[in-house]
C-alpha positions in Angstrom: 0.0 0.0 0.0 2.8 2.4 0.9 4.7 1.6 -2.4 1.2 2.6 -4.7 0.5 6.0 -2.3 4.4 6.8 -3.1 3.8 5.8 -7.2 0.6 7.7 -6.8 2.5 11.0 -5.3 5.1 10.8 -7.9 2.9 10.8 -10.8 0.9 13.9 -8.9 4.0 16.0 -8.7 4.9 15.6 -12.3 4.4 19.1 -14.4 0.5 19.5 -15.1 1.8 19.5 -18.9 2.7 16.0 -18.5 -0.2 14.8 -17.0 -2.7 16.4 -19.4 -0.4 15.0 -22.2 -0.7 11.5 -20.7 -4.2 11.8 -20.5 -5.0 12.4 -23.9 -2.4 9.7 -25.1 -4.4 7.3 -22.8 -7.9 8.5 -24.6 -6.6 7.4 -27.9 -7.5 3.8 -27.0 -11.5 5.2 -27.5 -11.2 5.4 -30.9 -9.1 2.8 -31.2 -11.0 0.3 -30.0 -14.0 1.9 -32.2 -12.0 1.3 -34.8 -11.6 -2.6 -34.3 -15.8 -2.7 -33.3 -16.3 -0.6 -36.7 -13.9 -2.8 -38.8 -12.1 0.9 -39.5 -8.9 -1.0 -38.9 -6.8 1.9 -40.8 -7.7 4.1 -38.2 -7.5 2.2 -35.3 -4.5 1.5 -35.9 -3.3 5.1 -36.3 -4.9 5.4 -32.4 -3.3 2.7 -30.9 0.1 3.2 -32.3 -0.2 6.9 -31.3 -1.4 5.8 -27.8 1.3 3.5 -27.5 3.7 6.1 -28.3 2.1 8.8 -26.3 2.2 6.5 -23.4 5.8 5.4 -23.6 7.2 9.1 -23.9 4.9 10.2 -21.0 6.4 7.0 -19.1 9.9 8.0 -19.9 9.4 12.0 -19.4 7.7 11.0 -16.3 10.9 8.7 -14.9 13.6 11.6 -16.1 11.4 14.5 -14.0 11.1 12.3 -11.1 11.8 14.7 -7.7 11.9 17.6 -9.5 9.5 20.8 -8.4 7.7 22.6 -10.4 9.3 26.4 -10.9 6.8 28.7 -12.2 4.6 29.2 -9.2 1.1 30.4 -9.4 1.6 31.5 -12.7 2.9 27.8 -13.9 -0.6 26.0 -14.5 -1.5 28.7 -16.3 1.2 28.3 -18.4 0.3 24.7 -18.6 -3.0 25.2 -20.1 -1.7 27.6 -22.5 0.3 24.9 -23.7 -2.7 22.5 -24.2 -4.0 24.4 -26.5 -1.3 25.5 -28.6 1.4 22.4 -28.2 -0.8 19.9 -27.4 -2.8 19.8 -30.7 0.1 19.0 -33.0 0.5 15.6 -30.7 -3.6 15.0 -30.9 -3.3 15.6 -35.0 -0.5 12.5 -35.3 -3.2 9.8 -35.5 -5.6 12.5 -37.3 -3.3 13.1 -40.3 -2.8 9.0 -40.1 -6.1 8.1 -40.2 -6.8 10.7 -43.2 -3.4 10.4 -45.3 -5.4 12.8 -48.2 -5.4 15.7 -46.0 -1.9 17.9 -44.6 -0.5 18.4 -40.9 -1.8 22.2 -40.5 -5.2 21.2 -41.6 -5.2 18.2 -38.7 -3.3 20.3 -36.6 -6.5 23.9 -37.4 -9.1 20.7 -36.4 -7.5 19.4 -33.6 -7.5 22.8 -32.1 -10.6 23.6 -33.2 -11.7 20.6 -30.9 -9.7 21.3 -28.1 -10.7 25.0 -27.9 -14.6 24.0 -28.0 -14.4 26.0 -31.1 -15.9 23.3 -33.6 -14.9 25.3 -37.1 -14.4 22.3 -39.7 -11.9 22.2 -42.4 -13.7 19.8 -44.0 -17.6 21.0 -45.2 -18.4 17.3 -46.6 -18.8 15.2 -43.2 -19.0 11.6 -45.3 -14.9 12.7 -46.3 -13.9 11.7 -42.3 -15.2 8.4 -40.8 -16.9 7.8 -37.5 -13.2 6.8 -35.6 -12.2 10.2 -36.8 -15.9 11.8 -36.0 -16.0 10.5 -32.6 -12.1 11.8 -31.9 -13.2 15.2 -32.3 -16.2 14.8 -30.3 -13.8 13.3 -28.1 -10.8 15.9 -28.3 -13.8 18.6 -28.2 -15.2 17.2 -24.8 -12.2 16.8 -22.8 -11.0 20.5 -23.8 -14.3 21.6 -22.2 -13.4 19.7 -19.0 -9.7 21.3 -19.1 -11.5 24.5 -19.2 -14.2 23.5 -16.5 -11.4 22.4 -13.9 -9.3 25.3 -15.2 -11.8 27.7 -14.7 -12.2 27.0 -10.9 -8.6 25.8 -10.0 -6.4 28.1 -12.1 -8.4 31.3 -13.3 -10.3 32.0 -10.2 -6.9 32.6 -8.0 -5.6 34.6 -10.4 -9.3 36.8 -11.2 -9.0 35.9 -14.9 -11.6 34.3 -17.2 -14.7 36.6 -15.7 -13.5 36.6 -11.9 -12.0 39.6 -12.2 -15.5 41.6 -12.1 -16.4 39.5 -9.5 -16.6 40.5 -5.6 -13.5 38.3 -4.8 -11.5 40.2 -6.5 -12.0 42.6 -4.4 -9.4 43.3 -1.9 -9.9 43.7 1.9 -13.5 41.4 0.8 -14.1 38.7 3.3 -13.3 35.8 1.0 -9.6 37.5 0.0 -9.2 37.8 3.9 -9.5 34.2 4.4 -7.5 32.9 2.2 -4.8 34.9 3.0 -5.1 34.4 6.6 -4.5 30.7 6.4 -1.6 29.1 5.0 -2.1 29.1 0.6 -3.3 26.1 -1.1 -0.6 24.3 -3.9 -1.8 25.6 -7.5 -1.2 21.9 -8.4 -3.2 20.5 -5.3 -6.3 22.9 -6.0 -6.7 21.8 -9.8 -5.9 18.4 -8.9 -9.0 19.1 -6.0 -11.0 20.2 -8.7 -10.5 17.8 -11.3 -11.4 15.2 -8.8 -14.6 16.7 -8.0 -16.7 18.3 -11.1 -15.0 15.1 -13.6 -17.8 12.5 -12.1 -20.4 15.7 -12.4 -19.3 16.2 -16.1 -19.3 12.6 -17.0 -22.6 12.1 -15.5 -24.3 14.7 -17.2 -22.9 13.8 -20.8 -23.7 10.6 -20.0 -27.4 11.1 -19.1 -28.1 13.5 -22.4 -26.7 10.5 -24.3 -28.8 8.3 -23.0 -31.9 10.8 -23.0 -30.9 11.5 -27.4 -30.5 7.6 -27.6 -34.0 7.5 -26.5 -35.4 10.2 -29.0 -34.1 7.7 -31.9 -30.8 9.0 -32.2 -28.0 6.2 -33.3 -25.5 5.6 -30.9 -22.6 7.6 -32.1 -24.6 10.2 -33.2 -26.3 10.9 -30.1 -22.7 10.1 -28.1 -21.2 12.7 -30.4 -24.2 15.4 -29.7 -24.3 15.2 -26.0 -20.4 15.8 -25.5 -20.5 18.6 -28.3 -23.7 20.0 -26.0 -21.3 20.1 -23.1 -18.9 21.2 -24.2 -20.8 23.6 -26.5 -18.4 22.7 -29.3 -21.1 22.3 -32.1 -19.4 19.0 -33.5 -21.4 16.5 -35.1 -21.1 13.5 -37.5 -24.2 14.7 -39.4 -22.6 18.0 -40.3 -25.2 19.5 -37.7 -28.7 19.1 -36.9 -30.4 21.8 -39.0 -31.3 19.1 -42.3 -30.7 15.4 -40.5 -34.0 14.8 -39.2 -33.2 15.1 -35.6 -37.0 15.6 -33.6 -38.1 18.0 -31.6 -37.4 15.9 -28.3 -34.1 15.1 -28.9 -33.6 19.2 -29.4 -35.7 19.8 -26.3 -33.5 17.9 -24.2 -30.2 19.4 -25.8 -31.7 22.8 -25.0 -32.6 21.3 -21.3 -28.2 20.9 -21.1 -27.2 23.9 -22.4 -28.6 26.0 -20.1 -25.4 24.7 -17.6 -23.3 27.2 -20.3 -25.2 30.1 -18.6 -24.1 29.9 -15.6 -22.0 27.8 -13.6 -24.6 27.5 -10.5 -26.4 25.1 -12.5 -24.1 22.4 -11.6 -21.5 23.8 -8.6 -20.9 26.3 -5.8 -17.5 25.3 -6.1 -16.5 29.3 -6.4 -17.0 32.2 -4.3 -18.8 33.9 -6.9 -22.7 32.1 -5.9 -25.6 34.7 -4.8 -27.4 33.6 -1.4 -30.3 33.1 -3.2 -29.1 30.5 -5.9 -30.1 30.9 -9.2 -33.0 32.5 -8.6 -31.5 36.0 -8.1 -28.0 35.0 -10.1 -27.5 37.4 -12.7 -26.1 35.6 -15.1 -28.8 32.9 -15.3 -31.5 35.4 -15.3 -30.0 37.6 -18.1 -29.5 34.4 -20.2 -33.3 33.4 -19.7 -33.9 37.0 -20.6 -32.2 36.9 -23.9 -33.3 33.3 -24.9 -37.1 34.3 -24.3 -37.2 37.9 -25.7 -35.0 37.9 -28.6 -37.4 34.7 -30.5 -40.2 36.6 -29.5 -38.9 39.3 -31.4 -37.9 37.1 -34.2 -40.9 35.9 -33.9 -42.9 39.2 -34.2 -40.7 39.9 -37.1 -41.4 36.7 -39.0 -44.9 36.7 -38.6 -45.5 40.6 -39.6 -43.5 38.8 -42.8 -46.1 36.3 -43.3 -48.8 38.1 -43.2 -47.5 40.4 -45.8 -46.7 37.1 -47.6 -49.6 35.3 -47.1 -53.0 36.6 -45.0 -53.6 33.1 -43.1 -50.8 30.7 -41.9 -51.3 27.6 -39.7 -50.7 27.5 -36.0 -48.3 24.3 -36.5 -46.4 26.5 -38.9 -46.0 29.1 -36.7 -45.2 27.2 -33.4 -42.5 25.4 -35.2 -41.1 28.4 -36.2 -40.8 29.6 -33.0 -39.5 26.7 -31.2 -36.7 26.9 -34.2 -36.0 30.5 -33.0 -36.1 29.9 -29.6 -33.6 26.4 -29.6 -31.2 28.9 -32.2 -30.6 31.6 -30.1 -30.3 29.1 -27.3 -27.2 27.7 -28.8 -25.2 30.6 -30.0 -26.0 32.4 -26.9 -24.4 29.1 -25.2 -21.5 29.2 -28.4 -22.6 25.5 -28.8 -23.7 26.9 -32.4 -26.4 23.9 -33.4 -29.3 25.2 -35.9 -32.7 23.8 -35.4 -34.6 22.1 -38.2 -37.1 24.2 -37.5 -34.8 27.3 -38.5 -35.5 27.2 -42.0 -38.9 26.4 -42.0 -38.9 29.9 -40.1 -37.3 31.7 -42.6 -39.7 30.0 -45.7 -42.8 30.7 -43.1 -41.8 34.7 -43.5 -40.9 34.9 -46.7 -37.8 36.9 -44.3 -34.2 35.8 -44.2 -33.3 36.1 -40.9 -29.8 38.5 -40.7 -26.5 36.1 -39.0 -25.7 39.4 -37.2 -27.8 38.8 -34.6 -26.6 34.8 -34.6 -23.1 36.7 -34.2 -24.2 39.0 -31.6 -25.2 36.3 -29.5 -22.0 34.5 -29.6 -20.4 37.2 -28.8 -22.3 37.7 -25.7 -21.5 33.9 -24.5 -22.7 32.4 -21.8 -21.5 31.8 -18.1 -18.5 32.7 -16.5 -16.6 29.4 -15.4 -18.5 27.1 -18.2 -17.2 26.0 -21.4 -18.7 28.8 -23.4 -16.7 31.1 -25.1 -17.6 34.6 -26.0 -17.3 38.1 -23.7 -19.7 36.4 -20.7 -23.0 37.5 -19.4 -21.3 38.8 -16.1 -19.2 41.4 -17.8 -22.4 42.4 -19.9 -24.5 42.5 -16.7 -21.7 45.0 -14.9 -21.9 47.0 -18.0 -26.1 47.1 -17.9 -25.2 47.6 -14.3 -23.3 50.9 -14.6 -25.5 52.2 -17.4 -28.5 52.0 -15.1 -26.7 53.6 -12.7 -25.4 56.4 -14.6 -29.4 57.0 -15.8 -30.4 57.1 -12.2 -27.8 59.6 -11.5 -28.8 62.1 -14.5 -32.3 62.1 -12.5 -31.2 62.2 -9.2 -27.5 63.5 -9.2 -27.7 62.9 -5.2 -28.9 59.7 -5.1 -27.3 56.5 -3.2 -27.9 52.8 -4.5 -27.9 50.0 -2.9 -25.7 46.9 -4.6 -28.8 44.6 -4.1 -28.6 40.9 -4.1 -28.0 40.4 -7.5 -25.2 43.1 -7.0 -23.5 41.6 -4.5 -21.2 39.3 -7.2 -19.9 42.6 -8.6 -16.9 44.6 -6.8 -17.4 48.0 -6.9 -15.3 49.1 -10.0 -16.4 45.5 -12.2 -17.7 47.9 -14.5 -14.5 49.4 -15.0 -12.4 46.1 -15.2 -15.2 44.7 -17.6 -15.2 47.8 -19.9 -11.2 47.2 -20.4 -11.9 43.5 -21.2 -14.5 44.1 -23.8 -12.4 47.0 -25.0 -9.4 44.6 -25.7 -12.3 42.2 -27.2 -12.6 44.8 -29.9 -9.3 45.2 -30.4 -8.3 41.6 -30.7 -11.2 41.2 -33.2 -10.7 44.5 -35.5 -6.7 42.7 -35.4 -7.9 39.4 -36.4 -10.3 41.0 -39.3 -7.7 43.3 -40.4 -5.1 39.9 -40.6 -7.6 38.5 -42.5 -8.0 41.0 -45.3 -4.5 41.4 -45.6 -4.2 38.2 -46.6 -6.7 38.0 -49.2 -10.1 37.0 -47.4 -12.8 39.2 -48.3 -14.5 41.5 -45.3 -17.5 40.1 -44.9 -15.8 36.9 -44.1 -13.2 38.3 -42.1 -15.5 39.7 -39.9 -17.2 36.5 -39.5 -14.6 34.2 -38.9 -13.0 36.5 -36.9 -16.0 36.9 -34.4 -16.5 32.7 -34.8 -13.0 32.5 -33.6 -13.2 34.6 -30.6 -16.4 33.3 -29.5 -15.1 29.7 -30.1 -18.3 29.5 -31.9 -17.4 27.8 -35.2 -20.7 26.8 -36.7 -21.2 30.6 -37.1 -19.0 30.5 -40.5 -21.3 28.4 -42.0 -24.7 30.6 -40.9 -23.5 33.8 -40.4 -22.6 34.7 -43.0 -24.4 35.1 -46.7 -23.0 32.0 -48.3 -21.0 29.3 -45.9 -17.1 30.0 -46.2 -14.6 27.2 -47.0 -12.2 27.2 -44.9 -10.2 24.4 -46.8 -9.7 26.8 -49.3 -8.0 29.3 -47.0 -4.4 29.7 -47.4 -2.3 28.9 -44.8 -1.2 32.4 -43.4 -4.9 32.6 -43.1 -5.4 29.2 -41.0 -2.6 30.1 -39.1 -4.2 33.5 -38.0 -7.7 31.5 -37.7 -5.6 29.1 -35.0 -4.2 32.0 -32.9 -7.6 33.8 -32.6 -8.9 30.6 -31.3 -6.7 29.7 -28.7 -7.0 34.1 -27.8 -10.6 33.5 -27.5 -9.9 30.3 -25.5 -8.0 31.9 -22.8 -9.3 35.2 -23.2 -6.8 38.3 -23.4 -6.2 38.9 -20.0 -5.0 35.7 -19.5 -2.6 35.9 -22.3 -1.5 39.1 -21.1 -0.9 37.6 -17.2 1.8 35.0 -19.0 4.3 38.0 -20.7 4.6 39.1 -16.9 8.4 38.7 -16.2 8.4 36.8 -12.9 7.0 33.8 -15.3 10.2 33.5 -17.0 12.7 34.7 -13.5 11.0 31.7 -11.6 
């Protein structure tokens, strides 16, 4: 027993770059061994060999670091996940480009982190050209960077107020939580995302587990359904089908998705893990509430819109009609607000009911908006837009009564006193990054239009949006490779958000 607790220490001390790395060598025996079930030997081959390898360079890495301490401090996990998403793909794209020897490195290498950033933009716009091994590894991929992000969120960007925590009360200093932790001795960075990993893991495996077995019941086939519920979770927007807008998927099995991606609005939904929870739950949590508020008001005004349409098209329309046209509205914005970025079935049939085309802008808009802070959506985050409502209301009130005094409220009490502030420099650099990413893009040859759109689908890490966003869906295959290059930067950017980028140039990083 001693001998196993020392083996088990060991292998907790190595770098958290290691570890992750092992654990997605190890996952490469999933597809593997779908590969052998499947009778896609080529491919499961490619998997296993990787896995092999992957295993016996973690094994040796692992043995040559042995008693070694980490040196980068608070700052070093951090630096880890940064390295997941840029390093880490090239290693996941090995058994890719193996599987799929009629495709190059970079275009494995733009899917891979695609996948790994929850992103979901496809290289490849004809879903029969990758088989279900290779389908089911991005799923995969896709799903386990949304765990790295949910652990991460709590364990890593939370301590350092990044990733949305830095509007939030405990960022605050002299606040009651700040005085607690630093009045007691401070937790390992390692130890707390280990801590963390170990308790919201079983929560995320449950959950994807129970939507796949809620979509197996709506009809769904196996790996279709398995491939759905981990792109729901991890709001990635991969599928086999190529989406869910033209495949015949129900209206139950899109109920039930909807049901699971209201966890992307806020991270109350499924922990209190943070310091950032209202006493009165969701009920009075801001972010929840403003989600709700969005996904109900801006159908309805789709809605309105589309129907003064018909009636102009046609004076009588049937109820059916209508209601489906809703429910396709309502399940849309849903998902880009969430940056999950499925399209209802029921989405066109509301565009042919109105005789309207429906602009992407506002399927843009919404990504950009995200969801929660400490989920796997991407996009600017519903607390910094609620600080921002916040301090406008505020500022009205004042104009009225310049005297006044106002009270932070419940709802209020998440925010620190200058969150507006902090969230207005965020959403400035926002801007920035994406007028630097459009402007990248032009210069090397994409047209505007598209620029803009890929560049907003980037930093949202909503990919689906470059096939419904814009006028026409863009190839991306046909990109050159300065322009996939600068497509793969803006995702990880929108990944880890700008701040956080910013944190790793600091110099006591690179003195440690």
């Amino acid at each position: 027993m001693s001998r196993k607790r020392n083996i088990r220490k060991e292998l907790l001390e190595l770098p958290l770059f290691l570890l992750i790395f092992g654990i997605f060598s190890a996952s490469m025996i999933v597809p593997a061994f779908y590969g052998v079930v499947t009778d896609d030997l080529l491919a499961s081959r490619a998997f296993f060999y990787s896995a092999l390898l992957g295993m016996v360079v973690f094994a040796m890495i692992a043995i040559a670091h042995s008693g070694r301490k980490p040196r980068h401090g608070a700052l070093g996990p951090l630096l880890s996940l940064f390295c997941s998403f840029v390093v880490l793909p090239a290693i996941l794209a090995v058994p890719f480009l193996e599987a799929l020897p009629t495709t190059r490195f970079l275009n494995a290498y733009f899917d891979m982190v695609s996948s790994i950033t929850t992103t979901g933009a496809s290289l490849f716009d004809d879903p029969g050209r990758l088989s279900d091994t290779l389908h089911l590894w991005r799923a995969q991929v896709a799903w386990m960077g949304g765990l790295l992000m949910w652990v991460a969120a709590s364990a890593i960007l939370a301590p350092l107020h990044l990733g949305g925590f830095e509007v939030t009360s405990q960022a605050e200093p002299g606040n009651p939580d700040d005085r607690r932790t630093t009045a007691t001795a401070p937790i390992n960075p390692r130890l707390r995302v280990l801590r963390s990993a170990g308790a919201l893991t079983p929560t995320y495996l449950a959950l994807t587990l129970l939507l796949w077995v809620l979509l197996l019941a709506n009809g769904d086939r196996s790996l279709v359904a398995l491939c759905h519920a981990m792109s729901v979770m991890a709001t990635s927007g991969i599928s086999p089908l190529g989406g869910i807008h033209d495949t015949g998927v129900g209206f139950g099995a899109e109920a039930v998705m909807m049901l699971f991606m209201l966890f992307s609005l806020s991270r109350l939904t499924f922990s209190k893990d943070t310091v950032t929870a209202t006493q009165g739950g969701l009920r009075t949590d801001p972010e929840f509430r403003m989600g709700l508020a969005l996904i109900i008001g801006v159908p309805l005004v789709l809605f309105a819109r589309h129907f003064i349409g018909a009636f102009d098209v046609s004076a009588t329309s049937e109820a059916q009609e209508s209601g489906s046209a809703l429910w396709g509205a309502i399940f849309t914005v849903t998902s880009f607000l969430t940056t999950t970025g499925f399209v209802s079935s029921s989405w066109a049939q509301a565009q042919s009911w109105s005789g309207l085309e429906t602009p992407g802008l506002i399927l843009m808009g919404l990504a950009l908006i995200g969801g929660g802070v400490a989920t796997t959506a991407g996009g600017v985050k519903l607390l910094r837009v609620f600080a921002l409502y916040r301090n406008g209301v505020r500022e009205l009130e004042r104009l009225v009564h310049p005297n006044s005094v106002s009270g932070a409220g419940t709802a209020g009490r998440r925010l620190q006193s200058n969150g507006a502030f902090i969230a207005w420099i965020f959403f400035m650099l926002f801007a920035l990054s994406l007028a630097g990413v459009t402007l990248l893009l032009t210069f090397v040859g994409a047209p505007f239009e598209d620029a803009l759109v890929m560049s907003v689908a980037s930093l949202a890490t909503t990919g689906p949006l470059i096939e419904f966003a814009a006028d026409a869906p863009i190839a991306l295959i046909e990109l050159g490779d300065p322009a996939k290059m600068i497509l793969i930067g803006a995702m990880v950017l929108g990944r880890l958000e700008t701040l956080a980028i910013i944190a790793l140039l600091t110099p006591d990083l690179w003195r440690a």
